[in-house]
C-alpha positions as CSV (number, residue, x, y, z in Angstrom):
1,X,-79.1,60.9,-6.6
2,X,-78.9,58.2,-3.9
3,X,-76.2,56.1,-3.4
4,X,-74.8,53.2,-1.5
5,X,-73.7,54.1,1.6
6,X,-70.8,52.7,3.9
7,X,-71.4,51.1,7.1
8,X,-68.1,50.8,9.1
9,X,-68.4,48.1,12.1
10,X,-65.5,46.7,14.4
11,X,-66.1,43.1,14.9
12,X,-64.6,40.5,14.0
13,X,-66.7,37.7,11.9
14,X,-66.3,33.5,12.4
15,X,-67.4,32.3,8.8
16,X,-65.5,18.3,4.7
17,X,-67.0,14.3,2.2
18,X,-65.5,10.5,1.3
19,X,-65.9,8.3,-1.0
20,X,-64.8,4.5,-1.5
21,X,-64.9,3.4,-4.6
22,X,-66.4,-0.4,-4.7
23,X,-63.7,-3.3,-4.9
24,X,-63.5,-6.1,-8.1
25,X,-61.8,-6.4,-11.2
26,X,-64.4,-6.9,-13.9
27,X,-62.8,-8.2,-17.1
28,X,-63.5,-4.9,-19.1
29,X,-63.6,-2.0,-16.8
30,X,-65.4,0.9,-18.2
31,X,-63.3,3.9,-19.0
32,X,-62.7,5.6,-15.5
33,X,-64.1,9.1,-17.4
34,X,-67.8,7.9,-18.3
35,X,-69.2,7.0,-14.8
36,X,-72.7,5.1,-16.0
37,X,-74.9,7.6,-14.7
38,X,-73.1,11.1,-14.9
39,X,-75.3,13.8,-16.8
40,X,-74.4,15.0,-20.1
41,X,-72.2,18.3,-19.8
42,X,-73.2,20.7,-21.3
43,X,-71.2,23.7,-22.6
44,X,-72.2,27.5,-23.7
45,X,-70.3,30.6,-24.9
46,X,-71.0,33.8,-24.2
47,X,-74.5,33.6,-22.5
48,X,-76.1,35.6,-20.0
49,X,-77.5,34.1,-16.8
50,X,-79.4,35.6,-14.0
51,X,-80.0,35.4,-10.1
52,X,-83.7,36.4,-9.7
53,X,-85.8,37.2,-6.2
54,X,-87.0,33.8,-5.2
55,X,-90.5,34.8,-4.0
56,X,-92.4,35.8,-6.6
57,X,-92.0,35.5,-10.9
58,X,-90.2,38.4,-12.1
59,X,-92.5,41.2,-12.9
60,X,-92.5,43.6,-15.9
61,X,-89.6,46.0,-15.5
62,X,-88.1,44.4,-12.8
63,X,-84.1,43.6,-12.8
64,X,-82.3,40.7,-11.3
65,X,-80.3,41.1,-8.4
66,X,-77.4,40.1,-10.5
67,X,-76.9,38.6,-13.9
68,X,-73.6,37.1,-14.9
69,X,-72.5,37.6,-19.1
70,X,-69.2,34.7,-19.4
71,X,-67.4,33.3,-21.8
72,X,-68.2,29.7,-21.3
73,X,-70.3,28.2,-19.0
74,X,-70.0,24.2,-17.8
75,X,-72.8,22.6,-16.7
76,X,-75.3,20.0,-16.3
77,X,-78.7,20.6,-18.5
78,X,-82.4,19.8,-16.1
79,X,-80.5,19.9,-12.9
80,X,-79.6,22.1,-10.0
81,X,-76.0,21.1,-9.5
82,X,-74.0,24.3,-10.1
83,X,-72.5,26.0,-13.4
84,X,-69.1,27.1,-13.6
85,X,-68.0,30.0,-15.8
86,X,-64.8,31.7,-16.7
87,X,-64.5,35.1,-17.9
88,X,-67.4,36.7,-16.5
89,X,-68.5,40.2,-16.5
90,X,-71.4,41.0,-14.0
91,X,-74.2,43.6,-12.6
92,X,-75.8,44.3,-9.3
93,X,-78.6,46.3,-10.1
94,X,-80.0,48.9,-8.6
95,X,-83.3,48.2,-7.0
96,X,-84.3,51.5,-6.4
97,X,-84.5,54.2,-8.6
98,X,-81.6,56.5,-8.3
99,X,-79.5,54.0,-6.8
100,X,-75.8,53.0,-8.8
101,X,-75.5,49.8,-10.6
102,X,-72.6,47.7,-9.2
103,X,-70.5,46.6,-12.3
104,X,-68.1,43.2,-11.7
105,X,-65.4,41.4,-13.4
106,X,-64.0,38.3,-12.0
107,X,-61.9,35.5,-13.8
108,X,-64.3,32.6,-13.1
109,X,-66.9,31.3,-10.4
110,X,-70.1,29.0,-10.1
111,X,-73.7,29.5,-10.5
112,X,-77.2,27.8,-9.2
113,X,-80.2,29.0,-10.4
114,X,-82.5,30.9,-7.7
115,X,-80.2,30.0,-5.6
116,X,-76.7,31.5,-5.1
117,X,-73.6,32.9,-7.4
118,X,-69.8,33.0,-6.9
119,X,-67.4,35.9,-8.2
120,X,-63.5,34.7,-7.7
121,X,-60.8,36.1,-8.9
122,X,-57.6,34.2,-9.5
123,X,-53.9,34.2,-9.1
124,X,-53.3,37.7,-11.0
125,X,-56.2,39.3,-10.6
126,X,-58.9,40.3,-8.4
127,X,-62.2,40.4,-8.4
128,X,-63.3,44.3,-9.3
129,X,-66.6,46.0,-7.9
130,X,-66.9,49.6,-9.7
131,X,-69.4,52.0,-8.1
132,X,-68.8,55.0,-9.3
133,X,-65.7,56.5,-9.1
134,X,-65.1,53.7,-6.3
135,X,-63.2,50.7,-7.1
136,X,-63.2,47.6,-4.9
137,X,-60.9,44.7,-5.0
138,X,-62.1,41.4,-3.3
139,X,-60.4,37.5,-3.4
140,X,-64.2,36.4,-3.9
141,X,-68.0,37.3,-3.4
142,X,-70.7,35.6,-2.6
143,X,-74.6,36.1,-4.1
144,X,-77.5,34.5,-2.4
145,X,-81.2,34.8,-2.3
146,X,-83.4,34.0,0.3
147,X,-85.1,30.7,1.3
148,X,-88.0,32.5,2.5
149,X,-91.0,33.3,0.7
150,X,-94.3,35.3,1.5
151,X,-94.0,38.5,3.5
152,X,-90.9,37.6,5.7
153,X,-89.1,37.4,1.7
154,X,-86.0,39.1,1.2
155,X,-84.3,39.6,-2.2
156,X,-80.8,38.6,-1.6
157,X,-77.5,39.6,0.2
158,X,-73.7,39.6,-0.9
159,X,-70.7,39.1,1.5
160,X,-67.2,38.6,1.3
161,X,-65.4,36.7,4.2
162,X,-61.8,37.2,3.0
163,X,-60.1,40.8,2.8
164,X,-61.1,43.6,0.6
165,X,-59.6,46.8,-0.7
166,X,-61.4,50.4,-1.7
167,X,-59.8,52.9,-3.8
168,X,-61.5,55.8,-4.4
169,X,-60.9,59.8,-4.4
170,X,-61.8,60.2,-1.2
171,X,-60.9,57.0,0.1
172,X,-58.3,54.5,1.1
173,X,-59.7,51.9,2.5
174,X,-58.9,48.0,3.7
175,X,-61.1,45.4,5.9
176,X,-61.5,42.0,7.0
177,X,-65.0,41.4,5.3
178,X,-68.0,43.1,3.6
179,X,-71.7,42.8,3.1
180,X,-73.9,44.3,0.6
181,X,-77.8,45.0,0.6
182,X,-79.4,45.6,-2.9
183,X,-82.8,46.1,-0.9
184,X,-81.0,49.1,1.4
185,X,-78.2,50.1,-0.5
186,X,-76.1,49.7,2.5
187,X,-72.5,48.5,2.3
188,X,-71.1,47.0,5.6
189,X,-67.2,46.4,6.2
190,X,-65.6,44.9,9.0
191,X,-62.5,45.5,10.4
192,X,-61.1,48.6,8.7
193,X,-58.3,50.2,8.3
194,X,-57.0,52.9,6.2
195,X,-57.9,56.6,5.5
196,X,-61.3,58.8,4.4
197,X,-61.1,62.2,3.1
198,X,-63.4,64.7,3.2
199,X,-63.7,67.7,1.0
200,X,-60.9,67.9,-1.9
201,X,-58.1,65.1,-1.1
202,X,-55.6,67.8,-2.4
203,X,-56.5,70.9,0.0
């Protein structure tokens, strides 16, 4: 069985909008929470929605790069201004047979059709990657698919600028960042620190 692999690397990785509202005193102001031209929000419960490679319609037997299952979803029907959720439970999966599905629970986060998805945790809790037996606990991460099309496509890529956390059997594990490749199953952290055992941890 193949699985995602670590990719340790020491570096160190770098990763604002007014407004002025317009002056006058009209002799009925419209309530300030119904702005004339706002779209209808819309709101679902327990729904399933999906980030999808951007280069070609999804073909039989094919699997998103990651679909997102929440308990409510906010949004803004025939537009592509972002969702939020809260609640969500999530999968990254595998692209390649014999790879491990990535399984996610985060307390809320935003979603954009075809384009991008946001995992964040919250005060109490983390968000949670399981692979595995290995556990990994991150403030946020990011999902986004590629703007380019044709040959030159790629599927998507994951990151994390902010600190991360693995627990595992065989490791103990902190760093400043991560990125993940569905296409390569390649796992890439940044600035780590901590301990890897080999063989039995008890021996």
């Amino acid at each position: 069985m193949k699985y995602w692999m670590l990719l340790i690397v020491f570096s160190v990785l770098l990763a604002a909008c007014s407004g002025e509202a317009p002056s006058g005193a009209p002799q009925e102001a419209p309530p300030a929470s119904s702005p004339t031209h706002a779209p209808l929000e819309n709101v679902m419960e327990n729904i399933e929605m999906s980030l999808w490679p951007s280069d070609t319609a999804p073909q039989q037997g094919q699997k998103p790069l990651l679909s997102i299952e929440a308990k409510r979803f906010v949004g803004s029907l025939g537009s592509a201004k972002e969702w939020t959720f809260e609640g969500a439970k999530a999968v990254a999966y595998a692209q390649e047979e014999g790879d491990t599905d990535i399984h996610f629970k985060a307390a809320h986060g935003t979603f954009i059709e075809g384009k991008r998805a946001v995992l964040k945790g919250d005060d109490d809790n983390d968000v949670t990657a399981q692979l595995d037996d290995m556990t990994i606990y991150l403030k946020d991460i990011t999902w986004e698919i590629s703007a380019k099309n044709g040959e030159d496509a790629q599927g998507g890529m994951a990151y994390s600028n902010n600190p991360i956390r693995i627990d595992s059997p065989t490791q103990k594990l902190e760093a400043a960042s991560m990125t993940l490749n569905p296409e390569t199953a390649i796992i890439e952290l940044v600035d780590v620190s901590g301990n890897f055992y080999f063989g039995e941890k008890d021996q």
